[in-house]
N, C-alpha and C positions, 0 to 999 in steps of 0.2 A: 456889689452885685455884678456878677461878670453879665459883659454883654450881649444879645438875643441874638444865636446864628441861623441860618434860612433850616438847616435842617432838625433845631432842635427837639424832642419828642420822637423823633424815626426812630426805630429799633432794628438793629441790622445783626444777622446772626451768620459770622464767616466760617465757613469748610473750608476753605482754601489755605494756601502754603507757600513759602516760597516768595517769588515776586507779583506775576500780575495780579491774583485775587486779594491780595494784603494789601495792597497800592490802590487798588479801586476800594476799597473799605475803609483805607484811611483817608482819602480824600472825601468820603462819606462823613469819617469820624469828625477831621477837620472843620467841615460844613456845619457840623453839631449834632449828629446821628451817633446813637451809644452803638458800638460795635460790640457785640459778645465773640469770642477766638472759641469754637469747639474742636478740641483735638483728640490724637489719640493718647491713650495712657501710657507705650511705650518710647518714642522722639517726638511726638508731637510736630510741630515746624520746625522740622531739623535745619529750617537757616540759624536757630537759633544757637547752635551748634559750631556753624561753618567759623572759618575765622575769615577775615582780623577782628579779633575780640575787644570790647570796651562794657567797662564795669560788667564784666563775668558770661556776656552773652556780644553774640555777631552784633557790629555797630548796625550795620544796614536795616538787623532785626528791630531796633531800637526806633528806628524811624517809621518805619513799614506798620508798627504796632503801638505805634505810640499812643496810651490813653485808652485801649483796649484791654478786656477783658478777658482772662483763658479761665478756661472748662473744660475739663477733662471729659471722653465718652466714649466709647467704646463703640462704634456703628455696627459694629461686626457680630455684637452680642443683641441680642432681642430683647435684654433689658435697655442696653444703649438705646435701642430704635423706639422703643416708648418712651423711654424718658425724652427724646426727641420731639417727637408726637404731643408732647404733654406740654412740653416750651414752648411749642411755634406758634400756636396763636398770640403770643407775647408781641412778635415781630413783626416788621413789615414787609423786612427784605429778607434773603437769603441767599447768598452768594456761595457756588465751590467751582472746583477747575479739574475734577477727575474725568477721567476719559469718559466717553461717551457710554451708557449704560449701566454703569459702575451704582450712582445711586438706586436704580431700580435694582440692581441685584442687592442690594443692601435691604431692599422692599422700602424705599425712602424714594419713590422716581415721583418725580415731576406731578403726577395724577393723583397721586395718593396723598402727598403734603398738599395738594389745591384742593382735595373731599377734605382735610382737617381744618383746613383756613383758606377759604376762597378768595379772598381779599390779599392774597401775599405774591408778592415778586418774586421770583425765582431765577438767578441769575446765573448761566454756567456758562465760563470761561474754558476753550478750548484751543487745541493747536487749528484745526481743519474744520471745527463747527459742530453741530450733530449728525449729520446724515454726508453723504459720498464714500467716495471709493475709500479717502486719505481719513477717516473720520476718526479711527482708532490707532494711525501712524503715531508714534513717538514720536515728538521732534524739541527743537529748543528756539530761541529769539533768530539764528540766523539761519535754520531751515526754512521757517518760515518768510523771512525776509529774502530767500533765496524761490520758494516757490511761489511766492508775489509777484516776482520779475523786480524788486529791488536792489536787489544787489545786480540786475543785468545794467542798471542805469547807472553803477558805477564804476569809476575810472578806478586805473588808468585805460588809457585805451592799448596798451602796448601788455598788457600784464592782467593777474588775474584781480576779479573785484576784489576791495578792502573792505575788510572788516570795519563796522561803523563800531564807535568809539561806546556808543552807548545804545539802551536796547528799546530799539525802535520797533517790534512788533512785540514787543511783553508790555513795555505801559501806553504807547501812544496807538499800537492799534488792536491791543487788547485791554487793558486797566482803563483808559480813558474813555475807550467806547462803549466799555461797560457801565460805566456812571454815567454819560449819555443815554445808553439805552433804560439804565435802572431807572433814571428822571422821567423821562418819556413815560417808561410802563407809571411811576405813580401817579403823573400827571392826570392818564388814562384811569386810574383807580379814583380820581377824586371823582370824575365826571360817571362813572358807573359802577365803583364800588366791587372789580372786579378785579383781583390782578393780573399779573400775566407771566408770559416764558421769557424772555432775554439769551438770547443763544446767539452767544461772540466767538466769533474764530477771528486767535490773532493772525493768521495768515490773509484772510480778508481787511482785517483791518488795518494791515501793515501794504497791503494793495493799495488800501484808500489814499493813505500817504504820498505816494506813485499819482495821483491827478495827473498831475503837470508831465509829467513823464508820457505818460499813454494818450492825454491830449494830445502833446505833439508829435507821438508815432501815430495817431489814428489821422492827424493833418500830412500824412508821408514824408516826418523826418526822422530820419535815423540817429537816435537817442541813446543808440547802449553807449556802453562803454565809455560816461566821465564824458559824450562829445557833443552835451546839449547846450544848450546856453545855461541853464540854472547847475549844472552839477559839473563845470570845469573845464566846458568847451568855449571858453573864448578870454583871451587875458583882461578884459575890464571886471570878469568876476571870477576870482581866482585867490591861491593862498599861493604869498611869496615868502623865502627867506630875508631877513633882515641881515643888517651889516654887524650886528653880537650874534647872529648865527638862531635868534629867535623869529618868531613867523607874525605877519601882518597876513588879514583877508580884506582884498579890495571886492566892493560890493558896487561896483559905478556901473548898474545897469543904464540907466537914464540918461540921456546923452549932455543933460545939463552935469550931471555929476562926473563922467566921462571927461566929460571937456574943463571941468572945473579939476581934476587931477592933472590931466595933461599940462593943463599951462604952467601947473603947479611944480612941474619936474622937466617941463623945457622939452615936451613931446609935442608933437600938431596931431591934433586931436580929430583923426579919421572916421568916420563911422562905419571905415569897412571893419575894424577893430571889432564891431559890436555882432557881426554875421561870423556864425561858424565854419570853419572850412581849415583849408593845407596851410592859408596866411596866417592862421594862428601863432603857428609856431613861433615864426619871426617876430609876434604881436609879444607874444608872451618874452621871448628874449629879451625883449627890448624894455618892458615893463620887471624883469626880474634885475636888469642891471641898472635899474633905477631905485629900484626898493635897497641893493646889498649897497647903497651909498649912506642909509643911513640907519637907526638901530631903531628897534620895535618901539622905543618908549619916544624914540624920534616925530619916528611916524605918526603914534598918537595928537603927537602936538600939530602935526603937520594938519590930521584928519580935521583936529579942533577949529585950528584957521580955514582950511579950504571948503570945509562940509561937503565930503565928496565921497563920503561911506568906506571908509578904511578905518578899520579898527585891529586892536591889538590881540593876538591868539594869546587868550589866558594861558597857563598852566592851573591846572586842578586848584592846587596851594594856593593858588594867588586868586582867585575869585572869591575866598570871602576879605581880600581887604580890597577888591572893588569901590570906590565909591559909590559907584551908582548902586551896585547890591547891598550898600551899608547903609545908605541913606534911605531905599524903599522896604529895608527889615527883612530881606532874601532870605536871612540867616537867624535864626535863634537857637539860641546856647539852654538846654537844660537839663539839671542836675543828675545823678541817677542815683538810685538806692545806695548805692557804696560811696557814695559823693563825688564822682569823678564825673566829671560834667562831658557833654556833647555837641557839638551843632550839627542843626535838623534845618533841612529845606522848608519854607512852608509852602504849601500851597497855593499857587499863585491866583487860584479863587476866594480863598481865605486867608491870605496872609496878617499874622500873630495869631493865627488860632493855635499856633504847635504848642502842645502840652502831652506833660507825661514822656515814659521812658514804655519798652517792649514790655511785657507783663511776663512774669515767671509764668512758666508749665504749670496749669491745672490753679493758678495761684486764688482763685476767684468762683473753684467750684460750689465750694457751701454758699456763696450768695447767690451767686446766677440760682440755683436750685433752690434756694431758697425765696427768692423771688418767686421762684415758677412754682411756689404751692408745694414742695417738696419739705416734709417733716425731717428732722432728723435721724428719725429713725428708718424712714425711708432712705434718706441719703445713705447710710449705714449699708443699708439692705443693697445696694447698688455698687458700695462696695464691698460686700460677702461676695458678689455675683461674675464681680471683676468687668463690672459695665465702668467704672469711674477708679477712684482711686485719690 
């Protein structure tokens, strides 16, 4: 008998596509919440589409979807929009990420699914939120990382901001704050039986990220440009070249671990080194012709003895034979329909919960409808209608 997870019993029914609203659903799923995928009849979640492909659909869809259900529906049709209608008191939550207004033009807004099921969470994921000037702007992960002021806090200070490696307002301040805020609204449903609205703008939430940043511009330091202390202004916290030409990040905020590198590489261990400013540079020179003496896997060993917060910049490849991520289960491998296996992240609130592969287009419409009271001849009749398919 598989194990009891915190969210078993929830019912979560996703509209969304793509990344942020598929990522906050599956860390739903994960938790133990049955996620139903309702899409459309003609691409459905065309990530499933995009490449690099593995066992016949986009890997990334595979993970995103993993252990979810698709349902075909057609919103656009009036028969879709009741068969809708007809399902939602099933659920608890409701998750999509279309532009602002979009579900009410569909006659599906916000007001009208809470007179069908008062008790339901309603969760929509956006670039700008629902209301402002920017509310219905098009944008992607690093527009809005860019209308944050995140990318103003990063370096170089000589050149334009860098691209972050990975997408920091689609799941850390969109996908995550939405399963925060989704928790919150049920928590409020237990104590009044009420649901509620959940309205995320990953541009706010990719702000929220930014704390520390605007803390100390609102304390009058000047933060843009890579020249703060947490984001590359001062060489005790910094990413060096190594001597095989691969990169170490020394992390020696604290002036014991500062001073525990220093001695360690035959520096005197200054704490002007720790204040940002022009002596940087010198700091950093001095700290990079210390690091190119010895190689990345050197260093490690180095970090191991000294305990001084230097560790080794993985390459992608090389973090699932991590130790430390093979020993806490970071990583599981599972199979896919065509047997060609995977590994999937878990969730690092539910780590081993990963199960399941993406679900085919529509793969699951006679049950889901089935479930929801729908005869077969009905099902039928829905697709004469070209609501389903």
């Amino acid at each position: 008998m598989a194990a009891e997870r915190p969210l078993d019993g929830l019912r979560v029914l996703d509209l969304s596509r793509l990344l942020p609203g598929p990522y906050a659903t599956m860390v739903l799923g994960d938790l133990g919440a049955r996620v139903d995928k309702i899409e459309d009849p003609s691409a459905g979640d065309y990530l499933r589409l995009m490449p690099p492909h593995k066992g016949g659909m986009n890997a990334l869809f595979h993970t995103l979807n993993r252990g979810k259900r698709s349902l075909i529906l057609d919103l656009k049709r009036v028969e879709g929009q009741t068969a809708l209608l007809r399902l939602l008191p099933r659920y608890d939550v409701l998750v999509e990420s279309f532009r602002p207004g979009v579900m009410a033009r569909l006659n599906l807004g916000v007001e009208r699914l809470r007179t069908v099921h008062p008790g339901l969470v309603y969760c929509a994921i956006t670039g700008y939120g629902q209301d402002g000037p920017l509310a219905h702007r098009a944008g992607h992960d690093l527009n809005y990382l860019a209308r944050a002021g995140v990318l103003g806090f990063t370096g170089p200070s000589d050149g334009p901001p860098q691209v972050p490696g990975v997408q920091m307002a689609d799941i850390g301040g969109g996908a995550l704050f939405a399963v925060v805020g989704i928790l919150a609204a049920l928590a409020s449903r237990a104590r009044s039986g009420i649901g509620g609205f959940v309205d995320i703008s990953m541009c706010e939430g990719a702000l929220a990220l930014a704390a520390v940043g605007f803390g100390t511009t609102e304390a009058g330091h000047d933060a843009r440009g890579g020249s703060d202390v947490l984001s590359g202004g001062i060489a005790p916290y910094n990413t060096y070249r190594a001597k095989d030409g691969k990169y170490v990040a020394l992390g020696a905020l604290e002036p014991k671990f500062w001073t525990s590198f220093c001695e360690g590489v035959g520096l005197t261990p200054s704490m002007e080194a720790m204040m940002p400013g022009p002596h940087q540079i010198e700091w950093k020179n001095r700290v990079a012709e210390k690091i190119a003496t010895r190689t990345r896997d050197e260093w490690a060993a180095f970090g191991a003895e000294r305990d001084c917060c230097i560790e080794p910049v993985l390459e992608p490849g090389e973090v699932f034979l991590d130790t430390q991520h093979r020993h806490r289960g970071v990583f599981a491998e599972t199979t896919l329909p065509d047997g060609a296996s995977i590994r999937q992240l878990s969730t690092p609130a539910a780590r081993g919960a990963v199960a399941g592969a993406g679900p085919g287009h529509g793969a699951h419409t006679d049950e889901v409808l089935g479930e929801g009271g729908f005869t077969p001849s009905e099902i039928d009749a829905l697709r004469a209608a070209g609501a389903t398919r």
